[in-house]
C-alpha positions as CSV (number, residue, x, y, z in Angstrom):
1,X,5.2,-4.2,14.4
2,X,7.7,-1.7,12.7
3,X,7.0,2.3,12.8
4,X,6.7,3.7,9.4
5,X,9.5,6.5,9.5
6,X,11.9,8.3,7.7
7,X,14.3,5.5,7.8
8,X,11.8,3.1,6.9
9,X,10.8,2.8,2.7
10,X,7.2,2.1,2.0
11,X,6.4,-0.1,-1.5
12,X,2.8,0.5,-2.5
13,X,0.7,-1.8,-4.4
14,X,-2.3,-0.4,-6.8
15,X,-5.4,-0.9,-4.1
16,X,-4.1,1.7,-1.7
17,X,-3.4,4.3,-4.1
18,X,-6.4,3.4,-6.2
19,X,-8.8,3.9,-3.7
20,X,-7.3,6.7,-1.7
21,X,-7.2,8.2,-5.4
22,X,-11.4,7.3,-6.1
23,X,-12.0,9.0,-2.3
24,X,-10.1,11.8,-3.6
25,X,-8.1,11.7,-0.9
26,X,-4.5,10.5,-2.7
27,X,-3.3,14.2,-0.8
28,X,-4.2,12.8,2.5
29,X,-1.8,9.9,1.9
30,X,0.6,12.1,0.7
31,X,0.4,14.3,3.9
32,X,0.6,11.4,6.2
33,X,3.2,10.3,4.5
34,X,5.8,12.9,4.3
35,X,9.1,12.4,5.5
36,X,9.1,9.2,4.5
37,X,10.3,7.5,1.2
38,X,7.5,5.6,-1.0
39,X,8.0,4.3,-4.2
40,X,5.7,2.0,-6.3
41,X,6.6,-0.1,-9.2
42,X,6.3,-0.1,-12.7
43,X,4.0,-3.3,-12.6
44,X,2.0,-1.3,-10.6
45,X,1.9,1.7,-12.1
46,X,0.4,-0.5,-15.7
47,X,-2.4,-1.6,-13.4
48,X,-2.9,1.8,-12.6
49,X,-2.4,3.6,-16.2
50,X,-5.0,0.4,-17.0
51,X,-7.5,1.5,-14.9
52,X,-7.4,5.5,-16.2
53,X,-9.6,4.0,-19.1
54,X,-11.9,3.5,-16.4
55,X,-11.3,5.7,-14.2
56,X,-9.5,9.0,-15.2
57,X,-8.9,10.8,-11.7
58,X,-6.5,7.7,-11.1
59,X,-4.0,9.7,-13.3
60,X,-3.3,11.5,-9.9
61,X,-1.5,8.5,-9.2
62,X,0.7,8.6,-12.1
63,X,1.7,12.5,-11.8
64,X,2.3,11.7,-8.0
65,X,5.9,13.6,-7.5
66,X,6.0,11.9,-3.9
67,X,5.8,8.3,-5.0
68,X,9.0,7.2,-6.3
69,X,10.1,4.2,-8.9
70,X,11.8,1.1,-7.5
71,X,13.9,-0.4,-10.0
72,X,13.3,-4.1,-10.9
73,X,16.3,-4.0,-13.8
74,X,19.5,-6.0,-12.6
75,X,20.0,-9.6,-13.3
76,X,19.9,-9.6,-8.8
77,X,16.3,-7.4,-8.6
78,X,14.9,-9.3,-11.9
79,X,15.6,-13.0,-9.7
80,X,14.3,-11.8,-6.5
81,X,11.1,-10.6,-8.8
82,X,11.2,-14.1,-10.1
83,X,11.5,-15.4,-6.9
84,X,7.9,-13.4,-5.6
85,X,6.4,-14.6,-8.5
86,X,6.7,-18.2,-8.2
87,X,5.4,-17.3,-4.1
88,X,2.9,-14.9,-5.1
89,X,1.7,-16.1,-8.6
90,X,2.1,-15.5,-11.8
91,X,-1.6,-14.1,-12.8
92,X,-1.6,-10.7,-14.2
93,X,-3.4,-9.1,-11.1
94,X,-0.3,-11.5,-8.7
95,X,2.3,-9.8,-10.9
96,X,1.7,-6.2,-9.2
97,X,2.3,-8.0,-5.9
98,X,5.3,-10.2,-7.1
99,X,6.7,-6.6,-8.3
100,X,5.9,-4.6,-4.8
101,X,7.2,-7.6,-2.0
102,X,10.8,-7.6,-4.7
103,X,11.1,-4.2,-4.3
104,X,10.6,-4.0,-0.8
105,X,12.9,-7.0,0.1
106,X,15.5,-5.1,-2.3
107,X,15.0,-2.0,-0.1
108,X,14.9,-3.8,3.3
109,X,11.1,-1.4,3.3
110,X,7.5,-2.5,4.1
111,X,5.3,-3.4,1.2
112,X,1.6,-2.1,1.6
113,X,-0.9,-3.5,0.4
114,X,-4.6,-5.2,1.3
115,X,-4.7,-8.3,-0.9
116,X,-5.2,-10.7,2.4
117,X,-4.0,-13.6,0.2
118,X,-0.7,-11.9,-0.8
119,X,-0.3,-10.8,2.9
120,X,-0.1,-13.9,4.0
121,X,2.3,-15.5,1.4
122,X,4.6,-12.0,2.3
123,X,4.4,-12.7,6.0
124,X,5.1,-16.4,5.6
125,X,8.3,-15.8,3.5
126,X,9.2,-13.0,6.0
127,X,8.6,-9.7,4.6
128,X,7.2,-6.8,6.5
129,X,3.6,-6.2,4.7
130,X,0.5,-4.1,6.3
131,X,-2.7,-2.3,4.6
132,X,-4.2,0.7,4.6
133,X,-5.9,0.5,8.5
134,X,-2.1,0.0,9.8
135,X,-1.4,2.8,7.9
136,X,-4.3,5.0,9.4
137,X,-3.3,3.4,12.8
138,X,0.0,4.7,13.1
139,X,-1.4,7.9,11.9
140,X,-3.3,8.2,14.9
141,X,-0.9,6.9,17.2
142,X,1.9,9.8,15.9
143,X,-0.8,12.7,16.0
144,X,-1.1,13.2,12.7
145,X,-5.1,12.1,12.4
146,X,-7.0,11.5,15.0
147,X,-9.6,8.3,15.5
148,X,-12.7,10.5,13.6
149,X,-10.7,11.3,10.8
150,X,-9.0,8.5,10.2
151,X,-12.6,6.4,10.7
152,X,-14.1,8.9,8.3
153,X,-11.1,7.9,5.7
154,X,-11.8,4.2,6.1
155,X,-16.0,5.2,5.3
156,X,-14.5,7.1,2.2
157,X,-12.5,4.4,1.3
158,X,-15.1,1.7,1.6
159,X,-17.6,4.4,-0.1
160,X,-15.2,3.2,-3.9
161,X,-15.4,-0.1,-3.0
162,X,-12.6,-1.0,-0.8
163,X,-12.8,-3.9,1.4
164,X,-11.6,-3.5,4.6
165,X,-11.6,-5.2,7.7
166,X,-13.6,-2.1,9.8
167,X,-16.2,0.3,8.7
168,X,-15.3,3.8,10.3
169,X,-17.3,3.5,13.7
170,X,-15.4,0.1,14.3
171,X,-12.1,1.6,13.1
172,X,-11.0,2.4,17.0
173,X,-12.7,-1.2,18.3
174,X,-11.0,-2.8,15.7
175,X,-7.1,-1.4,15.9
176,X,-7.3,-2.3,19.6
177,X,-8.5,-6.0,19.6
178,X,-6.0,-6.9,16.6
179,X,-2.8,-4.6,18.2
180,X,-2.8,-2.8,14.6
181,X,-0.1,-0.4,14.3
């Protein structure tokens, strides 16, 4: 698996950012993820402005200065959107996917996110896609968390409502056994 790095572009979906915004921990991310460039799409950033109704803290995600726009607007970026859509699907929650895997193929990046289904249509199509535990993985393998923390972050996570694929005691156990990160 690839090293997220400063030559390396991250494309978030909403789940990430949502819940790492509900744990209010969205400046954790941030800090983990400096030095490298992340950007999120408009599609995504509806289903985000959607859920502020809901859920006003998740404005965070919206005023986020270190989580750029990827551009879906040429007749080239609007086709390879197309083109995830018909992979993906073309439901309105699908559509936030469809938006992130275009963006990343455009940017030759990584798209994160934790919808298993829309992993595995990513992977199959060969795009580079990981969740939120890779992302706390290579955190701890470059020093920047350490197992504790990042387990406690996964326990926050879960805590809005996030489902992952380890609680925080099995986050360790569980990055091992699948060679995460």
């Amino acid at each position: 698996m690839s090293e997220a790095g400063p030559d390396r572009v991250l494309v978030f979906d909403a789940m990430c950012l949502v819940h790492f915004t509900l744990a209010e921990r969205l400046d954790v991310l941030r800090d983990l993820l400096t030095g490298i460039t992340c950007l999120t799409t408009h599609v995504v950033r509806e289903e985000v402005r959607a859920g502020c109704k809901r859920h006003p803290i998740l404005e965070a995600v919206l005023d986020a200065d270190w989580l750029g726009l990827a551009k879906l607007d040429s007749l080239h970026e609007i086709r390879c959107f197309a083109k995830w859509v018909r992979r993906v699907g073309s439901s309105e929650r699908d559509l936030g996917e469809a938006s992130v895997f275009s963006a990343a193929e455009l940017a030759g990046g990584m798209a994160i996110t934790d919808d298993q289904a829309a992993v595995a249509v990513g992977r199959a199509h060969g795009l580079e896609v990981h969740g939120t535990v890779w992302l706390l993985a290579c955190a701890v393998r470059t020093g920047k968390l350490n197992e504790v923390a990042a387990g406690n972050i996964v326990d926050g996570l879960r805590e809005t409502g996030m489902r992952l694929p380890c609680t925080g005691a099995s986050f360790g156990g569980f990055v091992r056994r699948n060679g995460v990160g």
